[in-house]
N, C-alpha and C positions, 0 to 999 in steps of 0.2 A: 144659647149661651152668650153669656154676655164678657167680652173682650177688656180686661182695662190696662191701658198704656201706662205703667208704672216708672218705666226709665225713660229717659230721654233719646233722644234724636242722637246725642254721640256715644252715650253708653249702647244702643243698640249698637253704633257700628264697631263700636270697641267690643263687643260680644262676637259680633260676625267674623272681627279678622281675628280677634282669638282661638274661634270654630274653626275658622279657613287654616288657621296655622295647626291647628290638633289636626287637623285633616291632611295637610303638606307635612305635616312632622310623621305623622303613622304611614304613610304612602314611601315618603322614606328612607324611614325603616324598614321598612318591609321591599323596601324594593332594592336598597344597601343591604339584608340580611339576605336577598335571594343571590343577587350578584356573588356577596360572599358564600351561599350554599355549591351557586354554581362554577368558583374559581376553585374553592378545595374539590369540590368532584373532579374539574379537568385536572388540577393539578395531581390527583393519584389516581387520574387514569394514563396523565403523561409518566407518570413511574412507574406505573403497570407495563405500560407500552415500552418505555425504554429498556426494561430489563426482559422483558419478553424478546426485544429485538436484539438485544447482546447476548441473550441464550440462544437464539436462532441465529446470530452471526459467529459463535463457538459450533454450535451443533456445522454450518456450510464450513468454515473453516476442517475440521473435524473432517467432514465427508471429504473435500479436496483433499486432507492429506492421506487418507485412507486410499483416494483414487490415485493418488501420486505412486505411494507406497507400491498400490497393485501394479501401475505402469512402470515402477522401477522393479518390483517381482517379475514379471512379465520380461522384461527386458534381460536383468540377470538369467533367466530361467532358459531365454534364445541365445546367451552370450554362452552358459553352460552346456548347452545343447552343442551349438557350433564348435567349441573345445571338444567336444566328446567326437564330433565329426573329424575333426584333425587329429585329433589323434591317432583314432581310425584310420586317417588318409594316412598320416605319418609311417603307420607301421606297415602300409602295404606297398609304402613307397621305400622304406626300407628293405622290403623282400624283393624290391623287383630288379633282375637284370638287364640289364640292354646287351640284351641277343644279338641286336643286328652291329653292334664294333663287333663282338666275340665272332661271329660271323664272318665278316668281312677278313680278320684276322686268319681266322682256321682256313680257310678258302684260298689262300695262298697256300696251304703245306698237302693239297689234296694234286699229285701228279696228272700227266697228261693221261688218257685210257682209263679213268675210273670215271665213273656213273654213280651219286649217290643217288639211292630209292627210299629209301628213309632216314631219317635222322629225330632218337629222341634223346629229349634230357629230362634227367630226373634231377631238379637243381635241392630237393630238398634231402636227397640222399645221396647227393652229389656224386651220380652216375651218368653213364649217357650208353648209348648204343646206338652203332651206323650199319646202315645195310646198304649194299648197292651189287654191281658187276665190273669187273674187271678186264680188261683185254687181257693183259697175259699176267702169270704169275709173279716176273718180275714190276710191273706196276705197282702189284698187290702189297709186295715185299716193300717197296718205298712208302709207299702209303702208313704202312705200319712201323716201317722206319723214323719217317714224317710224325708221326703221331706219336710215338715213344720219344721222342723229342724237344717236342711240344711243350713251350712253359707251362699250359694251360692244363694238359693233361698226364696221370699217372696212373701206374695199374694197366697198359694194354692189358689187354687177352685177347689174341686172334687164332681162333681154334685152329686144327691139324687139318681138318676136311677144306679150309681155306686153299690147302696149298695141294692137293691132291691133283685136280685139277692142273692145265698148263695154259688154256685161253678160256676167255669167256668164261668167267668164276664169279660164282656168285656167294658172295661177303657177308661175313657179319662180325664185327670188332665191337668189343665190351672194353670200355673203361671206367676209368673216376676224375674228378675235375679235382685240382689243387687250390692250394688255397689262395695263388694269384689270380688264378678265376676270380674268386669273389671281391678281391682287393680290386679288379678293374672293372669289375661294372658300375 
């Protein structure tokens, strides 16, 4: 086949950079149209991602106050507990007497020659009862004297078999506690 050279020596190179520029003109474009494909993709996956990450910073938010909540449930719950304790203590600290003044008190009105053997109270029916021995029957008589006396107590009863005897007697006196008993303990 035979070639024939029709254009010239600068029309050829006028052809070439015209080629070379259609060829730098579609490269690009095509390489400005992929930048641009690949700036809107980051750009709504960066809005994907930031609302993704403000719903998972609502959702931890969310969980911390839940775990707040439960540590302030938690706490109210041992604060109510411990109220309910005291309370409890309160009211058994209100039942209680100190024995040992009421003690120390009665123990000066028991004469010389008595022996107590037992001694009980009943503070909630506000009784008591002593048992013990006596040397003679006048002891006896004081003792019971002493006790009828007594701010503390009211109601003796010291039965008749008490006094039958004349030494060496053995006692048992039934009373009730008044109500400045209870005012001093």
């Amino acid at each position: 086949m035979i070639s024939f050279n029709l254009l010239g020596h600068e029309e050829k190179n006028s052809l070439r950079k015209l080629k070379v520029y259609y060829i730098i003109k579609h490269i690009s474009f095509l390489a400005i149209s992929l930048v641009l494909i690949i700036s809107i993709t980051l750009y709504f996956n960066y809005l994907l991602l930031n609302n993704e990450n403000e719903s998972l910073d609502e959702n931890i938010e969310g969980e911390i106050s839940l775990l707040e909540q439960e540590k302030i449930t938690s706490i109210e719950d041992t604060i109510e507990e411990l109220n309910q304790q005291l309370v409890l203590i309160e009211g058994i600290q209100a039942e209680y007497i100190e024995w040992s003044g009421f003690i120390d008190k009665s123990s000066s009105i028991i004469p010389d020659g008595i022996v107590l053997s037992s001694i009980k109270f009943d503070a909630i029916n506000k009784k008591f009862t002593i048992s013990g021995k006596a040397l003679t029957r006048e002891n006896l008589l004081e003792l019971n004297e002493n006790f009828e006396n007594f701010v503390f107590f009211t109601k003796i009863v010291s039965p008749i078999s008490n006094l039958i005897k004349k030494e060496n007697i053995d006692f048992q006196i039934l009373g009730e506690f008044t109500e400045k008993f209870y005012d001093q303990t």
